[in-house]
C-alpha positions in Angstrom: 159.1 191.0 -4.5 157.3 194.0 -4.2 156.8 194.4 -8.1 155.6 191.5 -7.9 152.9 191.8 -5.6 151.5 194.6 -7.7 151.6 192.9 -11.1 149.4 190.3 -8.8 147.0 192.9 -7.6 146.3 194.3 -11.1 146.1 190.9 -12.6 143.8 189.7 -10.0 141.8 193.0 -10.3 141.3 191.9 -14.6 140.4 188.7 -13.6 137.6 189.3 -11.5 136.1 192.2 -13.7 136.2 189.5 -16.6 134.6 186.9 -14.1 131.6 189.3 -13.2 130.5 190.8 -16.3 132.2 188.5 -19.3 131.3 185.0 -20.8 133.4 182.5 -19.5 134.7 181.2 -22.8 133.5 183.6 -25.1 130.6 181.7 -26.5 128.5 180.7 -23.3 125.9 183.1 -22.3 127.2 184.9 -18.5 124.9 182.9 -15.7 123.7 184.7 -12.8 124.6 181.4 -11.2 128.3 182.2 -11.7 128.2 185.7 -10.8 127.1 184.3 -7.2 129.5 182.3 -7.4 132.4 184.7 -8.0 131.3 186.9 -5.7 131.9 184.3 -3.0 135.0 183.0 -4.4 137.0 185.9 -5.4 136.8 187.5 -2.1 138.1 183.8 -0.6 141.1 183.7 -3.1 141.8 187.8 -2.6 142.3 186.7 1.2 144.1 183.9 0.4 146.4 185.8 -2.0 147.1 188.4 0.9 148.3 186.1 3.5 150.6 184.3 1.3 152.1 188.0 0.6 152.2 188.7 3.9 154.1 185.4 4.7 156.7 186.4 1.8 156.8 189.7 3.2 157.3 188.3 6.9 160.0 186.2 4.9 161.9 188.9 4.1 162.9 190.4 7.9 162.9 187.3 9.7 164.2 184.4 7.5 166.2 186.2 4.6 169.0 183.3 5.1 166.3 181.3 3.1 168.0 182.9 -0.3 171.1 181.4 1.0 169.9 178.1 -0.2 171.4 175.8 -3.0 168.9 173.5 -5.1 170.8 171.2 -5.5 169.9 167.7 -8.1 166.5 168.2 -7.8 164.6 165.7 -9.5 161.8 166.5 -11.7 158.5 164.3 -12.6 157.0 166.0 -15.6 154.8 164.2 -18.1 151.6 164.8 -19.3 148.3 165.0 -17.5 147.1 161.6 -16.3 149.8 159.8 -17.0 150.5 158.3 -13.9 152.6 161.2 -12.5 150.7 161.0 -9.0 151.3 157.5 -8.4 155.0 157.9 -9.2 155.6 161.3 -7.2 153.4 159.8 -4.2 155.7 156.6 -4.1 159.5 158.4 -5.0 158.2 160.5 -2.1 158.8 157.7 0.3 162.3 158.0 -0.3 164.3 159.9 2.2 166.6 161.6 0.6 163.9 163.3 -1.0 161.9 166.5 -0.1 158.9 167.4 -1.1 155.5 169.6 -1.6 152.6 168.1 0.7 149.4 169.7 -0.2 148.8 171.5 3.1 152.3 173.7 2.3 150.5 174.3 -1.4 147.3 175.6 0.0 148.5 177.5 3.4 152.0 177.8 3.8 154.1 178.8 0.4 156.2 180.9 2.9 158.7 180.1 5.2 156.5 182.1 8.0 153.4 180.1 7.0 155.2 176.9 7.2 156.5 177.7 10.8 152.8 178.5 12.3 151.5 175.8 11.1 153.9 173.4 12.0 154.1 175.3 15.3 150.7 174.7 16.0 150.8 170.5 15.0 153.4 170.3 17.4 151.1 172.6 20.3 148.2 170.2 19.1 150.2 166.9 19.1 151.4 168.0 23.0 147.3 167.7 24.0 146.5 164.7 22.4 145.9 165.6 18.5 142.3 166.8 18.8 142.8 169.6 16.1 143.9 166.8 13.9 141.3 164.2 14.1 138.9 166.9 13.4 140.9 168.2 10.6 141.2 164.7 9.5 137.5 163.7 9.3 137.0 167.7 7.7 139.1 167.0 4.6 137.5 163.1 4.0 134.3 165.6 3.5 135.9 168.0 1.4 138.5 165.5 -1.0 135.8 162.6 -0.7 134.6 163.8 -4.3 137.8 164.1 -5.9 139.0 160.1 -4.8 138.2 158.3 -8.7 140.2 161.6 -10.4 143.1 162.5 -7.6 142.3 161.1 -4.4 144.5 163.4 -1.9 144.9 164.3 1.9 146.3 167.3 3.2 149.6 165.2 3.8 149.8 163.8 0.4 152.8 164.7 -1.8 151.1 167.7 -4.0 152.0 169.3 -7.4 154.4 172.9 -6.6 152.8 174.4 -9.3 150.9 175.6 -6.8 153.5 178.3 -5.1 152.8 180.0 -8.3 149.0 180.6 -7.0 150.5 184.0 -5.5 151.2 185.7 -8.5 148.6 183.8 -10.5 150.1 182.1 -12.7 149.0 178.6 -12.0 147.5 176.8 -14.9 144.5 175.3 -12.3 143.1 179.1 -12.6 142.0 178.3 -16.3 139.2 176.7 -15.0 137.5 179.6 -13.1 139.5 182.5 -15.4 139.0 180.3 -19.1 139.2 184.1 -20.7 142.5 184.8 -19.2 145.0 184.7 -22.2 148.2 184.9 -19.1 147.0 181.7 -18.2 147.1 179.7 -21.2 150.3 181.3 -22.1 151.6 179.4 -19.0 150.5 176.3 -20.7 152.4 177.4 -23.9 155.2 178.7 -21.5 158.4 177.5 -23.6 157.1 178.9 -27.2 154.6 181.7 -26.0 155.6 183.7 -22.5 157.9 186.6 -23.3 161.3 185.9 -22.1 160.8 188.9 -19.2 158.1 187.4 -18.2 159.2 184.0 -18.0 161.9 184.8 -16.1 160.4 186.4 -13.2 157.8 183.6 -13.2 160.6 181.1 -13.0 162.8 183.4 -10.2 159.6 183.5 -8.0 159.4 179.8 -8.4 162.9 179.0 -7.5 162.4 181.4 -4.4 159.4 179.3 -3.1 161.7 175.9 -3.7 164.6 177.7 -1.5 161.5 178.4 0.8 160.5 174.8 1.1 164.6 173.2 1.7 165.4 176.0 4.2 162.6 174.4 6.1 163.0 170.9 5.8 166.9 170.7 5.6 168.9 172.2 2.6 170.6 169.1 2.7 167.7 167.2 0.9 167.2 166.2 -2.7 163.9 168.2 -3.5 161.4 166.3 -5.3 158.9 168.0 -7.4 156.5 166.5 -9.5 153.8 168.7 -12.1 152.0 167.6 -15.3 151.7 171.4 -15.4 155.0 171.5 -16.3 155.1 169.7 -19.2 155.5 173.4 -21.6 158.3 174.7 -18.9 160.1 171.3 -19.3 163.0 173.7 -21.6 162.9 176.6 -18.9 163.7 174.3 -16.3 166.6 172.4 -18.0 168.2 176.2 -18.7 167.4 176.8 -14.9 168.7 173.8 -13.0 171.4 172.6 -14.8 172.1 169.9 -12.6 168.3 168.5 -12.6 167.3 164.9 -13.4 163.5 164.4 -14.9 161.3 161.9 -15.3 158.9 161.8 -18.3 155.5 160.1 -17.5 154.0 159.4 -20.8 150.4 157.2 -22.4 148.9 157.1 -25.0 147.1 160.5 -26.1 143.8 158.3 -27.5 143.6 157.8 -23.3 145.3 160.7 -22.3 142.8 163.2 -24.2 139.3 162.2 -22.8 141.1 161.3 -19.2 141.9 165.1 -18.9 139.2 166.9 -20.4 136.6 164.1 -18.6 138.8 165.3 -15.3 138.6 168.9 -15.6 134.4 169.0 -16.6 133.4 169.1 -13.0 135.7 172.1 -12.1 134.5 173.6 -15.6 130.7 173.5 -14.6 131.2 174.4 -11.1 132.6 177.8 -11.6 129.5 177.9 -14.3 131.6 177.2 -17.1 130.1 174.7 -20.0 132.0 171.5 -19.0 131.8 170.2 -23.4 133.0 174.3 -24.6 134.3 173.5 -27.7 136.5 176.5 -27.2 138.0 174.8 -23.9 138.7 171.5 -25.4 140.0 172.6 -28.6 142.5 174.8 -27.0 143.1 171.7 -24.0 143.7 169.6 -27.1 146.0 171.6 -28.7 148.1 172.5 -25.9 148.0 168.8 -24.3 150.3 168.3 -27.9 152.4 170.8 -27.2 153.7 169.3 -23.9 154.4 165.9 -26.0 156.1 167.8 -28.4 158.2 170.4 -25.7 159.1 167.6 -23.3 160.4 165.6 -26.5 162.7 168.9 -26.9 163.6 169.5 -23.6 164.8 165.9 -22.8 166.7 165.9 -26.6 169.4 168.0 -25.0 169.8 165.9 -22.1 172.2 163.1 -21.7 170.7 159.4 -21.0 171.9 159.9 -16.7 169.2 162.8 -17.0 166.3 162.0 -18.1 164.1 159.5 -18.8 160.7 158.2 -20.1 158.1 156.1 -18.1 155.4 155.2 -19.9 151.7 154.4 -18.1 152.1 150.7 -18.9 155.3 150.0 -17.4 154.4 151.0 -13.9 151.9 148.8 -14.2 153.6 146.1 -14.9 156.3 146.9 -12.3 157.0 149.8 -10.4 159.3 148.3 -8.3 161.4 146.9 -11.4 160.5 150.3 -13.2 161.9 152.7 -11.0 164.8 149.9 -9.8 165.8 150.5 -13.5 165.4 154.5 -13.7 167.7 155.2 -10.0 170.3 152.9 -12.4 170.0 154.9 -15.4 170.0 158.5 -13.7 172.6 157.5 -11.4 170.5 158.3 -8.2 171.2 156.3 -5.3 168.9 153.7 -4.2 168.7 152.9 0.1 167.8 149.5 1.1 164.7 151.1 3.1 163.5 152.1 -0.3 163.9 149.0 -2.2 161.3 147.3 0.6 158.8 149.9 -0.1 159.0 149.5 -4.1 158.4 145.8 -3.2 155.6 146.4 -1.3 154.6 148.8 -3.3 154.0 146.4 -6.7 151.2 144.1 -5.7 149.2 147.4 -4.6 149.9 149.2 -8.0 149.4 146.2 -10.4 145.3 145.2 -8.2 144.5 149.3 -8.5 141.3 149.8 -11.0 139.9 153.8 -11.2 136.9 154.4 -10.6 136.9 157.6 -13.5 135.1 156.2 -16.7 136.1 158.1 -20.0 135.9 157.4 -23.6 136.8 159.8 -26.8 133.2 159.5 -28.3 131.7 161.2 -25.5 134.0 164.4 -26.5 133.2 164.5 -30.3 136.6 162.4 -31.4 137.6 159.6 -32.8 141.0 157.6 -32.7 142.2 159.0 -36.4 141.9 162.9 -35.2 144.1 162.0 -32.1 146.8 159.9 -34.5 147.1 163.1 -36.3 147.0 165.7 -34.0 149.7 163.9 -32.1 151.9 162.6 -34.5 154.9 163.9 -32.6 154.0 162.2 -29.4 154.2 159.1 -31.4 157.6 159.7 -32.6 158.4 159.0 -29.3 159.9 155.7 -29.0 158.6 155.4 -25.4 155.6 155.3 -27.6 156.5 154.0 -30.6 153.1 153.6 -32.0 149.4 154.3 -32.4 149.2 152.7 -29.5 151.4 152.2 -26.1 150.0 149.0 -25.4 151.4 146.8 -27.6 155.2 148.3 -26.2 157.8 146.2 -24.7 159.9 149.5 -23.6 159.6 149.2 -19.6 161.5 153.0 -19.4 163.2 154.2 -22.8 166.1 157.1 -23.1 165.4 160.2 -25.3 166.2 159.5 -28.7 166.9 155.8 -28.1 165.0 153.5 -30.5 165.2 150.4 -27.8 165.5 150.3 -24.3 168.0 148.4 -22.6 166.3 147.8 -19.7 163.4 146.2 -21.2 163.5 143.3 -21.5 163.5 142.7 -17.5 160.0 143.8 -17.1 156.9 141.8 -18.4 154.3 143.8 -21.0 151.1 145.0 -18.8 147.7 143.3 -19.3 146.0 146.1 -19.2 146.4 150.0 -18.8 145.5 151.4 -16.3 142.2 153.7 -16.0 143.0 157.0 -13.9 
């Protein structure tokens, strides 16, 4: 751990010399507007960073039983970026068996120490009548309100874990401040580009954050973690958890490209990075194919009980018949409780309409570019196609050319826009 935490200091130190006197991309001129800015936020995150530590390090003497752990069939939703994966994670997460990240453990409490205050002081709060938490609750409407048409989230919502890598910066979410950083777009390359020494202490920190989470919420639960990020550590993760199942959200790259790159313009122009840098999207573009092509790989080498594709369309059409379909396949139990809440859960998912408005024009490409640049994510038979919706595939094995479970699901009017 200790290593660790100095790698951390000396990468944060790079970072925020580059973010104080270097262009953001390489091209754009350096704003005074974003020097401000840095010198606000880079204190925040340094204080952020240090507490997290200091958890880990509290970790350590008083809960070292935490590396006693087993992980255990995790499940894994990976996918590409705005592909659905947050709909799917937020409703598996109302099974029981599982376990998973809520967003207030991603942003305060990656520790077991941190996860003990704070629930400490719910349960001292809850004991008075909750008035911490209605004002906490009426804070974050202020704070998320902006995000609700691109990922609408609460402090309670089921998050992304890629997140517990914040500590030793390695989560891909940093690009947006830190677009120089060449670490951080290795991470989205991880499978093909991070050096094996590297990757594994990346991936042995990780694990020791999942051991953190179970030891606190019962070892004897099924973790659940869900990242888009993951998409280029789908191979590293197969190698790592051996027993793992995954789930493969997939759409159509022609809606896929503009979604993401529309998504991450406002967190490009608010740490005073140009939200249309050619160098940004090109290299978003480019690495946006290379999770089609390393999931494709990673879930190659797995047998059918392991993994499996969902495309966009098919939760549409019917999650509760969908993931009915996908507990069969992966051979994951399937409580009665659980079955209700997919039920209840359809009519909501097939009325939802986004409020996020994209199109590839408004990017500088057309339809033929993204055919070509993405020819492997067509090759997917999930896919099967320049375009996803004219599929009947409900959910589709790796590798198989037709889907068994098909035909039980109807073909979705319409995609959906998110």
């Amino acid at each position: 751990m200790l290593e660790r935490f100095f790698v951390s200091c000396l990468r944060f130190l790079g970072l925020a010399v580059d973010a104080l006197f270097r262009s953001p991309d390489g091209r754009s001129r350096l704003r005074p507007r974003r020097v401000l800015l840095m010198l606000a936020f880079l204190p925040a995150l340094a204080v952020a960073q240090l507490i997290h530590w200091l958890g880990f390090l509290l970790d350590e003497i008083l809960f070292r039983d935490y590396r006693k752990v087993k992980i255990r069939e995790p499940l894994f939703v990976l996918g590409v970026p705005r592909s659905g994966t947050t709909k799917l994670h937020r409703v598996l997460a109302e099974d029981a068996r599982f376990t998973t990240f809520r967003t207030w453990e991603c942003l305060f409490a990656l520790s077991v120490t941190e996860r003990r205050f704070w629930l400490g002081i719910a349960a001292l709060d809850r004991r008075i009548g909750c008035p911490l938490g209605r004002g906490l609750a009426r804070l974050e409407r202020l704070v998320f309100a902006s995000l609700d048409d691109v990922h609408a989230m609460t402090l309670n919502d089921p998050e992304e874990d890629y997140f517990a890598l914040m500590p030793i910066l390695s989560c891909f979410i940093l690009v947006l401040p830190f677009p120089f950083s060449s670490h951080l777009w290795r991470m989205g390359w991880f499978d093909a580009q991070m050096p094996a020494n590297e990757r594994k202490r990346i991936l042995d920190f990780y694990e020791r954050c999942l051991q953190k989470h179970l030891y606190v919420h019962g070892p004897d639960k099924r973790l659940l973690s869900k990242n888009a990020a993951f998409a280029p550590l789908a191979q590293s993760l197969v190698d790592r958890f051996p027993d793992a199942r995954f789930i493969g959200c997939l759409r159509d790259p022609v809606e896929t490209v503009p979604s993401q790159l529309s998504s991450i313009g406002p967190g490009l122009a608010f740490f005073g990075v140009p939200a249309d840098s050619p160098v940004v999207r090109e290299r978003m573009i480019d690495q946006l194919a290379f999770y089609y092509r390393n999931l494709t790989t990673a879930f190659d080498r797995l047998p059918a009980n392991r993994a499996v594709w969902i495309p966009m369309t098919r939760m549409k059409a019917g999650i509760a018949a969908t993931l009915t379909a996908v507990y069969e396949q992966l051979e994951l139990p399937m409580a009665q409780s659980f079955a209700a809440t997919l039920a209840a859960e359809d009519q909501h998912t097939r009325a939802y309409r986004s409020g996020h408005r994209y199109h590839l024009e408004q990017f500088g490409l057309d339809a033929a570019d993204i055919y070509r640049r993405f020819s492997a994510a067509y090759a997917i038979p999930a896919l099967a196609g320049p375009s996803s919706q004219g599929q009947t595939e409900a959910t589709a094995r790796p590798r198989a050319s037709a889907d068994p479970i098909a035909a039980d699901l109807a073909q979705a009017e319409e995609a959906i826009s998110c």
